[in-house]
KEDO-301420 format. One record per residue (C-alpha): residue number from 1; x, y, z. Coordinates in Angstrom, 3 decimals. Layout:
REM residues N
@resi: NUM | u: X | v: Y | w: Z .
...
//
This chain:
REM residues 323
@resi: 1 | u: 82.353 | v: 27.551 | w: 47.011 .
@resi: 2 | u: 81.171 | v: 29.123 | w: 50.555 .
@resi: 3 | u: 84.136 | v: 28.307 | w: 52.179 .
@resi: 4 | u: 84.145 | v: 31.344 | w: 54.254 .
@resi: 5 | u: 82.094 | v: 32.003 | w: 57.178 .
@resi: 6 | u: 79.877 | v: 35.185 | w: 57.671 .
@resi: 7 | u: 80.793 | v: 37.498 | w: 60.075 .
@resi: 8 | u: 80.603 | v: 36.464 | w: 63.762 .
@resi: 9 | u: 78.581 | v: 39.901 | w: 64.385 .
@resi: 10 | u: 76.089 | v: 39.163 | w: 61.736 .
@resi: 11 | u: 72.377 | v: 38.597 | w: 62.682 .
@resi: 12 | u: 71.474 | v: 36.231 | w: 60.230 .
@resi: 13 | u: 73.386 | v: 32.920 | w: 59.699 .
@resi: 14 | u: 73.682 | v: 33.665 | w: 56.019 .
@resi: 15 | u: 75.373 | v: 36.220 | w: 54.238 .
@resi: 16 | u: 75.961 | v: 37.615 | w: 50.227 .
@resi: 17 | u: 77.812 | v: 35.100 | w: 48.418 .
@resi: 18 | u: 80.046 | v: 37.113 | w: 46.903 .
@resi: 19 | u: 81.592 | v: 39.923 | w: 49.410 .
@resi: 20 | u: 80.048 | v: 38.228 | w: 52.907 .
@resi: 21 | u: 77.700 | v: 41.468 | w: 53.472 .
@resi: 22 | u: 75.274 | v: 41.206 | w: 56.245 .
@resi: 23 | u: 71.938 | v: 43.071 | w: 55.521 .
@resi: 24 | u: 71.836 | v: 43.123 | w: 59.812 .
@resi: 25 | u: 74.450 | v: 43.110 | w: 62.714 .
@resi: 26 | u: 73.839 | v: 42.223 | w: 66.200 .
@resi: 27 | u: 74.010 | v: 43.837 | w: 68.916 .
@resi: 28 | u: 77.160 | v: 46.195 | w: 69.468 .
@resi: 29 | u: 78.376 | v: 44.715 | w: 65.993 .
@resi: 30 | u: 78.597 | v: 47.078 | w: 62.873 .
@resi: 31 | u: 79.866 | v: 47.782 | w: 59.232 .
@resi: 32 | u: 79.766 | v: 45.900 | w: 56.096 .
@resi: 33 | u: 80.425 | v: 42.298 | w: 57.244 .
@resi: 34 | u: 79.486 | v: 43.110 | w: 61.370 .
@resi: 35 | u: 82.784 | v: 42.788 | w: 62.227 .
@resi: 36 | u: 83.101 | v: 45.533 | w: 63.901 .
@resi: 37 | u: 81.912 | v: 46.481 | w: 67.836 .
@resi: 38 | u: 80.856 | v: 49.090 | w: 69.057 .
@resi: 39 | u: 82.213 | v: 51.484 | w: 71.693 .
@resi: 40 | u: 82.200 | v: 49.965 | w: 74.947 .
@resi: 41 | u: 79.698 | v: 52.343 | w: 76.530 .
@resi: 42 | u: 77.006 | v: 51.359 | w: 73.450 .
@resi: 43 | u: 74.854 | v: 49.121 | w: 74.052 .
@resi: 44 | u: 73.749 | v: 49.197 | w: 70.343 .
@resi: 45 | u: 75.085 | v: 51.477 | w: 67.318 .
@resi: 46 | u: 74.389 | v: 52.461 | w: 63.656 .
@resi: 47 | u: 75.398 | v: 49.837 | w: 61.527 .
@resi: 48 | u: 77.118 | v: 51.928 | w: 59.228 .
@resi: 49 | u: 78.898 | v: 54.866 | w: 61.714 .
@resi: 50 | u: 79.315 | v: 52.605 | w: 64.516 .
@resi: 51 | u: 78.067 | v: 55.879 | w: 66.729 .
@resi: 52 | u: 76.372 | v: 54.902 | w: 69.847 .
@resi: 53 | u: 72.342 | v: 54.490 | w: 69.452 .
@resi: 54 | u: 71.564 | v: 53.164 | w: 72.995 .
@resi: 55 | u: 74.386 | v: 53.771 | w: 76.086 .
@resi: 56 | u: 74.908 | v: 51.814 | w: 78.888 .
@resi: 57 | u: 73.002 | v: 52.617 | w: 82.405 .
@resi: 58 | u: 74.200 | v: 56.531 | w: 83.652 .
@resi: 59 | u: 75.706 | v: 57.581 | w: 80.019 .
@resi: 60 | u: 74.461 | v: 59.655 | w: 77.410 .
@resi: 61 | u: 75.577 | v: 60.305 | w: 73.767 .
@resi: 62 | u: 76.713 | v: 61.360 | w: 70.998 .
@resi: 63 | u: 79.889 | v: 59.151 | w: 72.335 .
@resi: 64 | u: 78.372 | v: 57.890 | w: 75.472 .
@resi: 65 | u: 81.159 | v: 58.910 | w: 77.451 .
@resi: 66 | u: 79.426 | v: 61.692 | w: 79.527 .
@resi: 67 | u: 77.765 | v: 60.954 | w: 82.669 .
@resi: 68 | u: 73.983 | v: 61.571 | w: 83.288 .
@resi: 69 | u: 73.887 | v: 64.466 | w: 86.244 .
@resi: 70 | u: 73.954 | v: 62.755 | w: 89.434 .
@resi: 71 | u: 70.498 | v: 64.969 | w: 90.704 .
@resi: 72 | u: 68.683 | v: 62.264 | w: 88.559 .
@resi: 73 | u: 67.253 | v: 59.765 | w: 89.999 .
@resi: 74 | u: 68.848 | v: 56.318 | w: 89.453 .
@resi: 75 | u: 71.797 | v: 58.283 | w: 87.521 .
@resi: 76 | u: 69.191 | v: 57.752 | w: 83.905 .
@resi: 77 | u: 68.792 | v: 60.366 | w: 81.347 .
@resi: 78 | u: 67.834 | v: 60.732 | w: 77.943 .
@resi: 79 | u: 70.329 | v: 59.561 | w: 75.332 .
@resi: 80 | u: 69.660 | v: 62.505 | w: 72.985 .
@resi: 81 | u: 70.192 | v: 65.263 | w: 75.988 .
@resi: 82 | u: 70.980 | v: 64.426 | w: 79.005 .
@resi: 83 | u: 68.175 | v: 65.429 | w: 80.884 .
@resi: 84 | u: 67.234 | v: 63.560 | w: 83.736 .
@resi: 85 | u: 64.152 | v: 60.810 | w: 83.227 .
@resi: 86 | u: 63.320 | v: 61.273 | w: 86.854 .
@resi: 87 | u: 64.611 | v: 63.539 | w: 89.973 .
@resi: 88 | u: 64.920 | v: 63.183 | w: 93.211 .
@resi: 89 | u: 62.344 | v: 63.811 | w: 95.740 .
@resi: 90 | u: 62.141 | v: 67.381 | w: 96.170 .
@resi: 91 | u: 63.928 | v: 68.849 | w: 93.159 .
@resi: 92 | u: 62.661 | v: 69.581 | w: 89.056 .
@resi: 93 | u: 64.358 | v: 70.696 | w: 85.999 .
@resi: 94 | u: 65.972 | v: 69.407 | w: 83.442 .
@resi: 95 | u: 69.050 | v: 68.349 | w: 85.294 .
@resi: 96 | u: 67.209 | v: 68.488 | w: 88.500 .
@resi: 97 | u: 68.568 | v: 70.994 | w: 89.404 .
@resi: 98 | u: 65.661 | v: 73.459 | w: 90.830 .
@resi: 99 | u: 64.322 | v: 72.939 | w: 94.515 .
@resi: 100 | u: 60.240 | v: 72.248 | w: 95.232 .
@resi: 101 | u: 58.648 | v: 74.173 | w: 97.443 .
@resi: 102 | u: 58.967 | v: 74.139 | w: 101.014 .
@resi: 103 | u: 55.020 | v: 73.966 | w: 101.564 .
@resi: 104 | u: 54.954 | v: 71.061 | w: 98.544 .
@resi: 105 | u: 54.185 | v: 67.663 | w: 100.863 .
@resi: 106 | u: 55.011 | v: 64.845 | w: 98.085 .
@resi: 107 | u: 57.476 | v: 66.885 | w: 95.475 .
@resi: 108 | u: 56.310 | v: 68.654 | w: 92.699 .
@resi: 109 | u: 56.063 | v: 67.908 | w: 88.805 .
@resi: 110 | u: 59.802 | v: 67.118 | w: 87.229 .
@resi: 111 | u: 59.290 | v: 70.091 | w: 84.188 .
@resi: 112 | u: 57.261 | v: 72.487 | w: 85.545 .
@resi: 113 | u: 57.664 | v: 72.424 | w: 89.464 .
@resi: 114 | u: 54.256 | v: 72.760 | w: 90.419 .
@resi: 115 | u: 53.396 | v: 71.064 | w: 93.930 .
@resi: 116 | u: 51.950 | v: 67.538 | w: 93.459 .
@resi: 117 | u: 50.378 | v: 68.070 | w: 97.229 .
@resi: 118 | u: 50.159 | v: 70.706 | w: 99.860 .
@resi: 119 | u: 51.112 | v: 70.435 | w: 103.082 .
@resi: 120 | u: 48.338 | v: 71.083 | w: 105.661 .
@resi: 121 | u: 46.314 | v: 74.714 | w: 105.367 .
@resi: 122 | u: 48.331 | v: 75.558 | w: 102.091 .
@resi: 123 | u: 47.381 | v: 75.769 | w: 98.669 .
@resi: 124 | u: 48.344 | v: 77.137 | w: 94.767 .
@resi: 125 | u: 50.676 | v: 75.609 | w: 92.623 .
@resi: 126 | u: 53.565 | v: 76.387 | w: 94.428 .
@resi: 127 | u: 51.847 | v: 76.041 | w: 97.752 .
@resi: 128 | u: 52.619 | v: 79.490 | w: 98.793 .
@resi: 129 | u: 48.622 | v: 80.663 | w: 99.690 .
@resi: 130 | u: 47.083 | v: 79.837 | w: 103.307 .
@resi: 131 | u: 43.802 | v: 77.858 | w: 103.131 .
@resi: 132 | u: 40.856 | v: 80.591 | w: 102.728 .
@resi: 133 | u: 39.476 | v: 79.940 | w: 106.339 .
@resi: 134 | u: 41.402 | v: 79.376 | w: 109.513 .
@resi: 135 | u: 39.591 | v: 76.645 | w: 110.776 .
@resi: 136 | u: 40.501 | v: 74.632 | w: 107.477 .
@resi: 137 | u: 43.031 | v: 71.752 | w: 108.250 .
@resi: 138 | u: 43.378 | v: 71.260 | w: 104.272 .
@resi: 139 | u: 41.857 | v: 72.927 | w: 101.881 .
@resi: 140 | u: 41.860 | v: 71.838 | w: 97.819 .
@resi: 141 | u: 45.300 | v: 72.701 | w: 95.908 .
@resi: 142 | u: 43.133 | v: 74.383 | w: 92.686 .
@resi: 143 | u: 41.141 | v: 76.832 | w: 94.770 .
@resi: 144 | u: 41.478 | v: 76.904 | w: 98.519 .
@resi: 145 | u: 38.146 | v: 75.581 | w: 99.353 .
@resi: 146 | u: 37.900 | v: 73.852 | w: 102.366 .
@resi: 147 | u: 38.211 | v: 69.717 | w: 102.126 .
@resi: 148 | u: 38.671 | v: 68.815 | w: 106.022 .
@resi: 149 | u: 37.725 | v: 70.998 | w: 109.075 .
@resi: 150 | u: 39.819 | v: 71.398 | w: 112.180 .
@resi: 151 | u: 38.954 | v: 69.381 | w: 115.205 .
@resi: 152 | u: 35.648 | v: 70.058 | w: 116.510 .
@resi: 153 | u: 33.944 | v: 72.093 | w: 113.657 .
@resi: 154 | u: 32.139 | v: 71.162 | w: 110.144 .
@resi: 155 | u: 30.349 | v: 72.950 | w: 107.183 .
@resi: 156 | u: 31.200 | v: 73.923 | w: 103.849 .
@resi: 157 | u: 33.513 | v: 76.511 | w: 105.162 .
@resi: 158 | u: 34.127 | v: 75.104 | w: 108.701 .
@resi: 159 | u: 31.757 | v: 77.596 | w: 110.589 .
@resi: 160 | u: 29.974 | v: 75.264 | w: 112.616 .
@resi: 161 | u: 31.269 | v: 73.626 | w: 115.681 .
@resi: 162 | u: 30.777 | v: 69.766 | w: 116.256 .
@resi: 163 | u: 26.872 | v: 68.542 | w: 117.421 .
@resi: 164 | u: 28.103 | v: 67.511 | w: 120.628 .
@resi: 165 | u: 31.159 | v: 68.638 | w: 122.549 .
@resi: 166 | u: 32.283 | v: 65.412 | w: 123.188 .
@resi: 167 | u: 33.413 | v: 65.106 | w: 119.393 .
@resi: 168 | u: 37.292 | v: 64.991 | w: 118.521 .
@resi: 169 | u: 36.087 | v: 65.465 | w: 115.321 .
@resi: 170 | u: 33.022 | v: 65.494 | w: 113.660 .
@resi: 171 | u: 31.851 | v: 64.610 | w: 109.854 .
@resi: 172 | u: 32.452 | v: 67.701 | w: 107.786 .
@resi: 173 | u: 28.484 | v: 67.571 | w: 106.259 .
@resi: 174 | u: 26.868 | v: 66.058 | w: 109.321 .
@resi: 175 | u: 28.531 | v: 67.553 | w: 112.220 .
@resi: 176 | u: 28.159 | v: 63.929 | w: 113.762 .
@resi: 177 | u: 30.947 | v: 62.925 | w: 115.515 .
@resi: 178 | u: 33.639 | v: 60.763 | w: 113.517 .
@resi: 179 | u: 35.809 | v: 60.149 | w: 116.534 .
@resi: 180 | u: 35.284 | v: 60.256 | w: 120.080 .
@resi: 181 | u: 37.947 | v: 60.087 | w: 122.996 .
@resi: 182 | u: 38.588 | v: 56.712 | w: 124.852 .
@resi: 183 | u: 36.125 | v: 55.089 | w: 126.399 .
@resi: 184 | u: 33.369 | v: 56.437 | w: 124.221 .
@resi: 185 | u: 30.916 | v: 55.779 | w: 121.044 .
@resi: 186 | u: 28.102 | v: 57.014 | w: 119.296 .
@resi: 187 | u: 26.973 | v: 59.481 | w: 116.883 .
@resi: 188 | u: 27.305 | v: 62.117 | w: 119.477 .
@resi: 189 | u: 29.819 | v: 60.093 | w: 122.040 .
@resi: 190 | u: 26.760 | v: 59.839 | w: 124.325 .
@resi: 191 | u: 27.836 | v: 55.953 | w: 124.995 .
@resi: 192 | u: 30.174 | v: 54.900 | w: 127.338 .
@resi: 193 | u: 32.271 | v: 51.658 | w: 126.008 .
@resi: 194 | u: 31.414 | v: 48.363 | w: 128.176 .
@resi: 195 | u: 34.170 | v: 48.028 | w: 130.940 .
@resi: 196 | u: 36.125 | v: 45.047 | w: 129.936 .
@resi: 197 | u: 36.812 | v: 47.623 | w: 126.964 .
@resi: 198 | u: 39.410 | v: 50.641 | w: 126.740 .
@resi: 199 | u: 38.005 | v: 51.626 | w: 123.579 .
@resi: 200 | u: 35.290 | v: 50.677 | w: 121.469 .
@resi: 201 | u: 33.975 | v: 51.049 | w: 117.930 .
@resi: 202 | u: 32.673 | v: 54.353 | w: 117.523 .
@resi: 203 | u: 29.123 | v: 52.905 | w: 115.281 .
@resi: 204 | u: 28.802 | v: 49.309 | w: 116.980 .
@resi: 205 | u: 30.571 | v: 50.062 | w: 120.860 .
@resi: 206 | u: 31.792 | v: 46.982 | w: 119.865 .
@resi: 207 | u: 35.617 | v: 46.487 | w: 121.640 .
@resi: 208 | u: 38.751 | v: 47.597 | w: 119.828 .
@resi: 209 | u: 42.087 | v: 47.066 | w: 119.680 .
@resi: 210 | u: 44.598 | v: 48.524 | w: 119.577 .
@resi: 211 | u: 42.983 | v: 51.706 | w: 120.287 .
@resi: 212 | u: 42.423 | v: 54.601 | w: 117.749 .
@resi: 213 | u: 45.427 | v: 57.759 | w: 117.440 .
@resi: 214 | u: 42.957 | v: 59.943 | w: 118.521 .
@resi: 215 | u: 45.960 | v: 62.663 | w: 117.982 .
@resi: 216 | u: 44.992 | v: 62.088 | w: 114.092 .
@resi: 217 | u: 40.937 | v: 62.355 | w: 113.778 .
@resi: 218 | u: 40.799 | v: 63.884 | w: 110.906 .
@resi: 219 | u: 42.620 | v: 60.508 | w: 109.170 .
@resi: 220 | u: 39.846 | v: 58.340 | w: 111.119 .
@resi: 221 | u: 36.853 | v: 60.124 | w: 109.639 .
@resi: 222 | u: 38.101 | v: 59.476 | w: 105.765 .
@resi: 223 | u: 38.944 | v: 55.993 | w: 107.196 .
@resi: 224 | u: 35.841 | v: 55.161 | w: 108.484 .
@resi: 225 | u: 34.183 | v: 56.806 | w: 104.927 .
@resi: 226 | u: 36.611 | v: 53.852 | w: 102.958 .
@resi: 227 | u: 35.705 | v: 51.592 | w: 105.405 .
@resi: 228 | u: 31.603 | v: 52.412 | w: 104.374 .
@resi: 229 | u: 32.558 | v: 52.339 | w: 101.072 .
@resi: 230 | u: 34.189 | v: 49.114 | w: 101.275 .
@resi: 231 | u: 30.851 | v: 47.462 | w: 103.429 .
@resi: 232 | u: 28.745 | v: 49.112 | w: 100.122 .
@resi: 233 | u: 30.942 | v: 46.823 | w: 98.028 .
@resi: 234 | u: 30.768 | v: 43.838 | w: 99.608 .
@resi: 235 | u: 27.337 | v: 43.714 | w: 100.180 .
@resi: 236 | u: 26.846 | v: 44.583 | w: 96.394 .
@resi: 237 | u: 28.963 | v: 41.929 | w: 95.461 .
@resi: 238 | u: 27.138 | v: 39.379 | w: 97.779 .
@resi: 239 | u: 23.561 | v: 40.341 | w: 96.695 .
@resi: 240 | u: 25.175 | v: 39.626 | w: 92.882 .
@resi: 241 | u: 25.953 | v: 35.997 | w: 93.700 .
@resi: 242 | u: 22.912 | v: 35.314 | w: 95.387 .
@resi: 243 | u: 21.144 | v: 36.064 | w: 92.544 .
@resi: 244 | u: 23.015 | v: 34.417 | w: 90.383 .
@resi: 245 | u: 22.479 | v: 31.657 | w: 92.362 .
@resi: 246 | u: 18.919 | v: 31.974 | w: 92.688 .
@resi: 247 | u: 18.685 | v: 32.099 | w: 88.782 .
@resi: 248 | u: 20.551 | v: 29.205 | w: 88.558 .
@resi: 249 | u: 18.186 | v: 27.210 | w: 90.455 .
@resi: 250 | u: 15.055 | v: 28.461 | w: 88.746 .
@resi: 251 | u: 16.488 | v: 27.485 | w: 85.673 .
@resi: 252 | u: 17.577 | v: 23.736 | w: 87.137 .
@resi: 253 | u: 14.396 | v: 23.608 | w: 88.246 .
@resi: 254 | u: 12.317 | v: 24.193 | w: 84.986 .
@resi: 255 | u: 14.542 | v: 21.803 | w: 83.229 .
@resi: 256 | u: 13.824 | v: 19.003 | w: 85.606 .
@resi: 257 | u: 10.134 | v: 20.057 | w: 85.631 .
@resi: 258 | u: 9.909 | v: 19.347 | w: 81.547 .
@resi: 259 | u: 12.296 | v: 16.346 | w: 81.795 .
@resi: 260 | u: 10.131 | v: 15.042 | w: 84.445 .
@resi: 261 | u: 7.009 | v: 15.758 | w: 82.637 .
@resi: 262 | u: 8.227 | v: 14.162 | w: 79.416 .
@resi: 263 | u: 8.555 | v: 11.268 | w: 81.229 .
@resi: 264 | u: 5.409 | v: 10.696 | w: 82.900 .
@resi: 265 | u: 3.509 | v: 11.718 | w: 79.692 .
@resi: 266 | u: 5.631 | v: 8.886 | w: 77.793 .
@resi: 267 | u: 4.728 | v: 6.258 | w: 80.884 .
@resi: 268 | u: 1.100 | v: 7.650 | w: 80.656 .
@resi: 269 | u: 1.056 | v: 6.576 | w: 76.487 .
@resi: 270 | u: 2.868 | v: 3.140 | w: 77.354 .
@resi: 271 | u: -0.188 | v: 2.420 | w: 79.795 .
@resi: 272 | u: -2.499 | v: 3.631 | w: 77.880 .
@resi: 273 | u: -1.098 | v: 1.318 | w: 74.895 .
@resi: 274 | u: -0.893 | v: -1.501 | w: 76.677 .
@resi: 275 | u: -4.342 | v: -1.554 | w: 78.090 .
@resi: 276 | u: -5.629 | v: -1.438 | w: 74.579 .
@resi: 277 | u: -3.744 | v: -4.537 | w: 73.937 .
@resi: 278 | u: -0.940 | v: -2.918 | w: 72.159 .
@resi: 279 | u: 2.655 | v: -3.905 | w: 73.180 .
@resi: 280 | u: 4.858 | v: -2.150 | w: 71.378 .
@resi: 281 | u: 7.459 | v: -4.905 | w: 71.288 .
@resi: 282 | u: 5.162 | v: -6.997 | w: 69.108 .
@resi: 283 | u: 4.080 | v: -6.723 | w: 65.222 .
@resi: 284 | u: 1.696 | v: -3.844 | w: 65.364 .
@resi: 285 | u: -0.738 | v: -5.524 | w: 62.961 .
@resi: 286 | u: -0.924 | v: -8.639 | w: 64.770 .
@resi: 287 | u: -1.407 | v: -7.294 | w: 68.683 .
@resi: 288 | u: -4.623 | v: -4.510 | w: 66.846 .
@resi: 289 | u: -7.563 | v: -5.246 | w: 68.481 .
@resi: 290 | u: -9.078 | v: -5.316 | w: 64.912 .
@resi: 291 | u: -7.443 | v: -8.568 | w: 64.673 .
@resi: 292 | u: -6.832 | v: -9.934 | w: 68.103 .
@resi: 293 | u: -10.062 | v: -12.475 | w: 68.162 .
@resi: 294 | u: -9.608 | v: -13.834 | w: 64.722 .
@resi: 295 | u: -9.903 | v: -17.563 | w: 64.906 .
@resi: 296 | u: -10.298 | v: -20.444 | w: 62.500 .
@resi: 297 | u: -13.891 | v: -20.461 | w: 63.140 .
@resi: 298 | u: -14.569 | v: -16.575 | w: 61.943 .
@resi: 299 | u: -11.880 | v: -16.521 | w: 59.486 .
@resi: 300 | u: -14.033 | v: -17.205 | w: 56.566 .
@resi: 301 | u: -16.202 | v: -13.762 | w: 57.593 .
@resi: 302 | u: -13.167 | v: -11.526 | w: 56.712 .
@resi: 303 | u: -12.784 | v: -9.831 | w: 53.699 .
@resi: 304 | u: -11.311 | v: -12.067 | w: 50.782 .
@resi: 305 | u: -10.164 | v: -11.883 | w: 47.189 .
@resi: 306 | u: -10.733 | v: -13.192 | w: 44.002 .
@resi: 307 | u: -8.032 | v: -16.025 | w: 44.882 .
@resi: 308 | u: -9.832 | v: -17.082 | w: 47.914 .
@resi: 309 | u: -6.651 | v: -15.658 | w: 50.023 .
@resi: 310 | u: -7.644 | v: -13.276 | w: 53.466 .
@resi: 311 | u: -6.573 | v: -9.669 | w: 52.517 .
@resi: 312 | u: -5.713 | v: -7.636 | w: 55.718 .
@resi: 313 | u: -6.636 | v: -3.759 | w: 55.572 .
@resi: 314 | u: -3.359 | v: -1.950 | w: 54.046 .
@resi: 315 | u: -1.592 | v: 0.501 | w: 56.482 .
@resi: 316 | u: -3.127 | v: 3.360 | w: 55.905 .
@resi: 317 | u: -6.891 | v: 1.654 | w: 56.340 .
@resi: 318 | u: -4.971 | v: 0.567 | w: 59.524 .
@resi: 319 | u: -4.572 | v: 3.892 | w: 61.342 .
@resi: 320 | u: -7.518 | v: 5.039 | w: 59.973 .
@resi: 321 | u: -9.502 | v: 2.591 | w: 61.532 .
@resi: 322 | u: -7.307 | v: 2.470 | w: 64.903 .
@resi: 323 | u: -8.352 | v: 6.428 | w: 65.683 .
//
């Protein structure tokens, strides 16, 4: 009996006794016994149909013999349809097959071909509408609102020009200047950079280089926001571990304290004891001061009984009479 082996495609190593059914196939195996494969172009298929569940990279079903449009990106598409999982840069649809915008600056959504970004002064959804105010150098994609000025003016809509006309550009809710030309610092680029130095940091007039693009000072004033943001952070996290610290050491401290204390209060009972004559290594009856004179000459004025014998005071008379 079980002379035969299972299938070679099935998934377990055992099998029904009597026909050799698998309840499970591997991979590109199928039918009864799994031993059956699978079209070429399946990477997996029903076990009882053999059609294609899964197709290999750039195929799609029902046979996975059709190619995935090539406008998709990495040649993949959905098994069930075809569409494209992702498109090129610049294109949308289902195949990929519709152009973005011109005005879109990153591509636009893959289903609905909205812009993800606008290119500079442009907003909307398709980037087709001019920034609200011409002195906007962007302006926000849902509304139009201004988000960064053009060099050398600031305010909510742009309409002031820069505190000091030595600005490149200036801080949009300020009007301080966030980037001044070579050879210059300071909130208003009243400074003039030390000499050894062809530029210089624009808060410290500390040296710098390479020097700034001052071509692109619009990108320097959000860097030097990150670059406050990232100072805020630091020193946040720093002021976090010095506490921690700190608490740390209190807590040492108060431990040491009380182990410390323990200690000299358990010396201070130990000398206490031992002036009174009681060591603590000895019988406590026999160092008592109750008992430490007792001689053969005043033995007979202690207590006795009926049988003549000395009766020493039981323990509890003991401590009673030691406090």
């Amino acid at each position: 009996m079980c002379q035969d082996a299972c299938g070679q495609g099935c998934y377990y190593t055992t099998c029904r006794k009597t026909d050799g059914y698998c309840s499970t196939c591997k991979s590109r195996f199928w039918g009864d016994v799994c031993n059956k494969t699978c079209s070429k172009n399946c990477l997996s298929c029903k076990k009882v149909t053999g059609v294609c569940i899964e197709c290999n990279a750039g195929l799609w079903r029902p046979s996975c013999r059709q190619e995935c449009d090539q406008s998709c990106s990495t040649s993949e598409c959905f098994i069930e349809s075809g569409e494209c999982k992702k498109c090129h840069l610049n294109k949308w649809g289902k195949f990929c097959e519709n152009l973005c915008s011109t005005s879109c600056s990153w591509g636009c959504h893959r289903q609905t071909g909205h812009c993800l970004s606008c290119r500079n002064r442009y907003w909307g959804q398709d980037c087709s509408n001019m920034c609200n105010n011409s002195r906007c150098e962007q302006c926000s994609i849902t509304n139009g609102l201004c988000t960064l000025c053009q060099h050398r003016f600031w305010g909510e809509n742009c309409q002031n020009t820069c505190k000091s006309d030595k600005c490149l550009q200036c801080y949009m809710d300020t009007g301080y200047c966030s980037a001044c030309p070579q050879g210059r610092w300071g909130l208003l680029c009243q400074n003039t950079c030390r000499d050894e130095c062809l530029c210089c940091n624009i808060r410290t007039g500390s040296c710098t280089l390479p020097c700034p693009d001052v071509s692109d000072a619009g990108k320097l004033a959000q860097d030097d926001i990150q670059a406050v943001g990232i100072i805020v952070v630091m020193v946040i996290c720093i002021a976090i571990t010095v506490v921690a610290f700190g608490l740390n050491g209190v807590i040492r401290y108060i431990l040491r304290r009380r182990k410390s204390r323990k200690e000299h209060d358990r010396a201070k009972g130990l000398k206490a004891a031992t002036e009174m004559g009681n060591d603590p290594s000895t019988s406590t009856k026999t160092r008592d001061p109750m008992y430490i004179n007792v001689t053969e000459s005043n033995l007979s004025e202690l207590p006795s009984t009926e049988s003549g014998l000395s009766e020493l005071p039981s323990d509890h008379v003991y401590e009673r009479l030691r406090h």
